[in-house]
C-alpha positions in Angstrom: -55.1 -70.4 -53.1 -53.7 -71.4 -49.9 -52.1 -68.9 -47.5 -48.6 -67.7 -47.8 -45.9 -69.9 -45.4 -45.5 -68.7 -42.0 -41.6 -68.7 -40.5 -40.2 -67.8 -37.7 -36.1 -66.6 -37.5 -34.4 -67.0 -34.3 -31.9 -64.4 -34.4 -33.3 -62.1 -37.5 -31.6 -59.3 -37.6 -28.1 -61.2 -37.4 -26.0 -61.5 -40.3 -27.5 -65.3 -41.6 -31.1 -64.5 -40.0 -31.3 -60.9 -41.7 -30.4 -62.2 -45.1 -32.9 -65.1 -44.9 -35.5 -63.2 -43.3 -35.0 -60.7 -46.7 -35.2 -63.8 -48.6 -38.7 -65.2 -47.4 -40.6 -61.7 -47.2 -39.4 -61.2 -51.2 -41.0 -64.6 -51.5 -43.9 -63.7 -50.3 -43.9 -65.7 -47.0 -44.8 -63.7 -43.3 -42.0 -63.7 -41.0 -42.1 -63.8 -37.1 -38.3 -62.9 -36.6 -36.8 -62.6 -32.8 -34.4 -60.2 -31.5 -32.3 -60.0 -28.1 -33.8 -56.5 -27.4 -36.7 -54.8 -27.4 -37.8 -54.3 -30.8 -39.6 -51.1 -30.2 -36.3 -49.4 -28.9 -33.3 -51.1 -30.8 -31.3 -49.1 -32.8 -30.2 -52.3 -34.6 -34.0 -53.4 -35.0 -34.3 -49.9 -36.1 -31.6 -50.2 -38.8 -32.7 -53.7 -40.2 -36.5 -52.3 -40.8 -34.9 -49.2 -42.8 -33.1 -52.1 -45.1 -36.6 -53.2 -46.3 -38.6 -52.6 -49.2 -41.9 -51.0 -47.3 -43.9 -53.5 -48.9 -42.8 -56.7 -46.6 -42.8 -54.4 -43.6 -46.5 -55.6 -43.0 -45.7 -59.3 -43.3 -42.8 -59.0 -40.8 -43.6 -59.0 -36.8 -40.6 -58.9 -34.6 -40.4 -60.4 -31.4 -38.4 -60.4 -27.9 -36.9 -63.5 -27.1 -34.1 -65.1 -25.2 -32.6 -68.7 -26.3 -31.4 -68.9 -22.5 -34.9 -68.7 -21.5 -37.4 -71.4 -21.1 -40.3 -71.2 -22.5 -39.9 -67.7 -24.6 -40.2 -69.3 -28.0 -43.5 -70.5 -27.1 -45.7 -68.1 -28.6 -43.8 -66.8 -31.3 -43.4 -70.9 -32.6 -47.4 -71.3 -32.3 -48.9 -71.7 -35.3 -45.8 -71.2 -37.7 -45.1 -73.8 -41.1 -41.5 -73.4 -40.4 -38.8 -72.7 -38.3 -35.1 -71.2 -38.7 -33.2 -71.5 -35.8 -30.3 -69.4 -37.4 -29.4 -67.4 -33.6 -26.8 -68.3 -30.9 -25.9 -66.6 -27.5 -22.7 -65.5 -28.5 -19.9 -64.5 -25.3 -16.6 -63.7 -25.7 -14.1 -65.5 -23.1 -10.8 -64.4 -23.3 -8.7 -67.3 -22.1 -10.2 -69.6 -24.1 -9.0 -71.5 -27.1 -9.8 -69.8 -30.4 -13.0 -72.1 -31.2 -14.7 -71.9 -28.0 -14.0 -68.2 -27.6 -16.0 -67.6 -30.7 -18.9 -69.9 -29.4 -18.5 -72.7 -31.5 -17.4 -75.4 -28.8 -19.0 -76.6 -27.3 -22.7 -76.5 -28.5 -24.5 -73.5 -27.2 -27.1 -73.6 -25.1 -30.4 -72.0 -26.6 -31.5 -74.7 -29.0 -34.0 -76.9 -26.7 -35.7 -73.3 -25.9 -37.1 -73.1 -29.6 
């Protein structure tokens, strides 16, 4: 039997990354998700651990990582099957039009770092 599909989640403890993280441990896959913060002191990280069953908890490692950053995606993408790049720096400008002041124009920056 060959071994279960490794993934990593950019951004898995978002609203898309969290639900597809969910998704791949009750499939049986092992997850390398990253986070913004530390994942040893996030309440949020915190939270989204408490939301699994206990039984994925051992297929799941969480990692700090910045999109902004390069080079930070490096380790955590070693050695993965697959990767979902489901995260974005998100800022809120206040004097922009409505699309870019959600982050949706123009492209982020953060997608050549993974």
């Amino acid at each position: 039997m060959s071994p279960a599909p490794t993934a990593v989640v950019t951004g898995c403890t978002g609203y898309v990354g969290a639900e597809l993280t969910k998704q791949l441990l009750a499939a049986g896959w092992t997850v390398r998700g990253t986070v913004r913060s530390d994942p040893a002191t996030s309440g949020r990280v915190s939270a989204f651990k408490k939301s699994l069953p206990a039984e994925h908890l051992g297929s799941l490692s969480l990692h700090q990582a910045d999109l902004l950053t390069a080079g930070a995606f490096d380790a955590v993408v070693k050695g993965a099957t697959h990767v979902f790049h489901v995260a974005s720096p998100f800022q809120v400008q206040r004097r922009l039009p409505c699309a870019q002041r959600l982050g949706h124009l123009p492209f982020p920056p953060g997608g050549p770092q993974v």
